[in-house]
C-alpha positions in Angstrom: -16.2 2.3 66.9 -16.9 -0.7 69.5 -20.2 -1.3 67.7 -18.8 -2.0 64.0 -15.9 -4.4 65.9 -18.4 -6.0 68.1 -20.3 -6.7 64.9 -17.3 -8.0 62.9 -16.5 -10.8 66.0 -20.1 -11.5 66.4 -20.0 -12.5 62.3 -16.7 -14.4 62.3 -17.3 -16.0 65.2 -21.3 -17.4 63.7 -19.2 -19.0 60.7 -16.4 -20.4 62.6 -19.7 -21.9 64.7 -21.2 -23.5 61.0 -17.8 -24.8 60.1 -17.1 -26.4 63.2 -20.5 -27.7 63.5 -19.6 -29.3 59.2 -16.4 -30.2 60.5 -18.1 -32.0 63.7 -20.6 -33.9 61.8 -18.5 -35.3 59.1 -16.5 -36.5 61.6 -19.1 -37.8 64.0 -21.4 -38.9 61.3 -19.4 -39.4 57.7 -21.8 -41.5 56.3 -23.8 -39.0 54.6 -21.4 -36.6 53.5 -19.6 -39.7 52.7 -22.2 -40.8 49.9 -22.4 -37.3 48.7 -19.4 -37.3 47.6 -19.4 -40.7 46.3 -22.5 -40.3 44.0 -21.0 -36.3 43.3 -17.8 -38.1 41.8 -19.0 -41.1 40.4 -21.4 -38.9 38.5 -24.0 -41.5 38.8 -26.7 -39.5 38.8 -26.0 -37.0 36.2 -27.9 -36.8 32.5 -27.2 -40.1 31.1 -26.3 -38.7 28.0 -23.7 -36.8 29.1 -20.3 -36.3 27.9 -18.2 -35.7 30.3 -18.8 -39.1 32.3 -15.0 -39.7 31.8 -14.0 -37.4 34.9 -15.9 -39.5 37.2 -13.8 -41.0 39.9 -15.3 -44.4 40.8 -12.5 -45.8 42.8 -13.6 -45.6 46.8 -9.8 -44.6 48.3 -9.6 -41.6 45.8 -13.3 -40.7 46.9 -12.3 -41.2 50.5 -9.6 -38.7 50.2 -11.7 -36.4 48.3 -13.9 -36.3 51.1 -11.4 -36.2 53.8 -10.1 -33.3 51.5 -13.2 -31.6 52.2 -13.0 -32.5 55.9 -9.7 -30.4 56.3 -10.6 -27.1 54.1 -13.6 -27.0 56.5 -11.6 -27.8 59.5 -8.9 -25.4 58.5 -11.7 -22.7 58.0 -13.0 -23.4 61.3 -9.6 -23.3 63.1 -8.4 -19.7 61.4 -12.0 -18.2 62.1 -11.9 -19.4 66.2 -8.2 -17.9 66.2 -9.2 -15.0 64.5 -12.4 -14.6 66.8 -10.4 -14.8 70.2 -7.4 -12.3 69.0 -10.0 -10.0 67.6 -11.8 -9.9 71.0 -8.8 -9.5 72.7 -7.6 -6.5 70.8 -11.2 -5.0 70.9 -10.2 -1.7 72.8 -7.1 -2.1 71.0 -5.7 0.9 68.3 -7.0 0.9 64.9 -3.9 -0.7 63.5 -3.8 -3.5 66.1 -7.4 -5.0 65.8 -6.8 -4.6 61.8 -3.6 -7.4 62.6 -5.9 -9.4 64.3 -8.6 -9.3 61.7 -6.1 -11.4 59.4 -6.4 -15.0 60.7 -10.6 -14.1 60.2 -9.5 -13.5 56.9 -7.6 -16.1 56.2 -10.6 -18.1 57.4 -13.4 -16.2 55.8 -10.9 -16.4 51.9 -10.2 -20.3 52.8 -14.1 -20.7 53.2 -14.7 -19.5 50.0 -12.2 -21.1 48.7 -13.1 -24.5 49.7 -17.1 -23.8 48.6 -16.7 -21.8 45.7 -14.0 -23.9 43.9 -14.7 -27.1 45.8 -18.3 -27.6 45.5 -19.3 -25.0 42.8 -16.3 -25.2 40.2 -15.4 -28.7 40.9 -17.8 -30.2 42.1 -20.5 -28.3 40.1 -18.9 -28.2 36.8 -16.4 -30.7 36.5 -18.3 -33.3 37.9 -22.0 -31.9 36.8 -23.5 -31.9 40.1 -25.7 -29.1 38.3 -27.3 -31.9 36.7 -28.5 -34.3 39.5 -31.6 -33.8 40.9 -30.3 -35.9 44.0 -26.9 -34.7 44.7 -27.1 -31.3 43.6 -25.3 -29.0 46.9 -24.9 -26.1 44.6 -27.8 -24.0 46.0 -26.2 -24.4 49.4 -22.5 -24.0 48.1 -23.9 -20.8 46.6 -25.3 -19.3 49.6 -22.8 -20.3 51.8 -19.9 -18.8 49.4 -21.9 -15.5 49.1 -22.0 -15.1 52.9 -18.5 -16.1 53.2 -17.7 -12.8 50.8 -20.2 -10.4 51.8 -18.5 -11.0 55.3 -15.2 -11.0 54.3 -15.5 -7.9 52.4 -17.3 -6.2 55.8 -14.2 -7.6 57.9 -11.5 -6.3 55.6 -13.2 -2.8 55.7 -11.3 0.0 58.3 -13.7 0.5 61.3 -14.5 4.1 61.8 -12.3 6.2 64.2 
């Protein structure tokens, strides 16, 4: 059904749009993002009496590379959710089987996504590095929501479209 695709491309192609836009702003801007991460690993605003201040990561290169870590899940996730847009437009008259084989670069994208927010900023960041307790530098409301969108779309895009 033309509907359920058009639906599908319309979604993938709305998150490719967010992840670009990340990927565009950390690059245009970094300075922001930049001190997120900073104050994220240094764990310099965390509860003082903490005891797991010995995983912060203080030294600026290894910050800078987490961050430019960041940069390239996101840009990856961008790049496999535009390729995965354009073939699944392409193939949108296409058989059943031959739009599914298109769908797999939007997955890709949609599982790399998750990836990068759900273990990036909510396991490690959240947890290792107790974002959860900064009051400043806390992304994991955002992480969250972003993560849970990522799924709920990837599970709708994986789905068989109706005959």
């Amino acid at each position: 059904m033309t509907i359920v695709r058009l639906s599908k491309i319309a979604l993938v192609a709305s998150v490719a749009l967010t992840c670009s836009l990340a990927v565009f702003e950390n690059i245009v801007d970094p300075q922001i993002n930049m001190a997120f991460v900073r104050h994220a690993l240094s764990m310099d605003t965390i509860f003082p009496d903490s005891g797991i201040q010995d995983r912060s990561i203080t030294n600026p290169p290894l910050q800078t590379i987490a961050f430019l870590l960041i940069v390239a899940g996101e840009f990856l996730t961008a790049l496999f959710l535009c390729i995965g847009t354009v073939l699944m437009v392409r193939r949108l008259k296409a058989p059943t089987g031959r739009f599914a084989q298109a769908k797999t670069w939007a997955i890709v994208g949609l599982s790399l996504g998750f990836v990068v927010w759900q273990a990036g900023f909510l396991g490690i960041g959240g947890e290792w590095f107790g974002m959860w307790m900064s009051k400043t530098w806390n992304g994991q409301e955002a992480a969250f929501r972003f993560s849970t969108a990522l799924l709920g779309i990837l599970i709708y895009v994986s789905m068989p479209e109706p005959e």
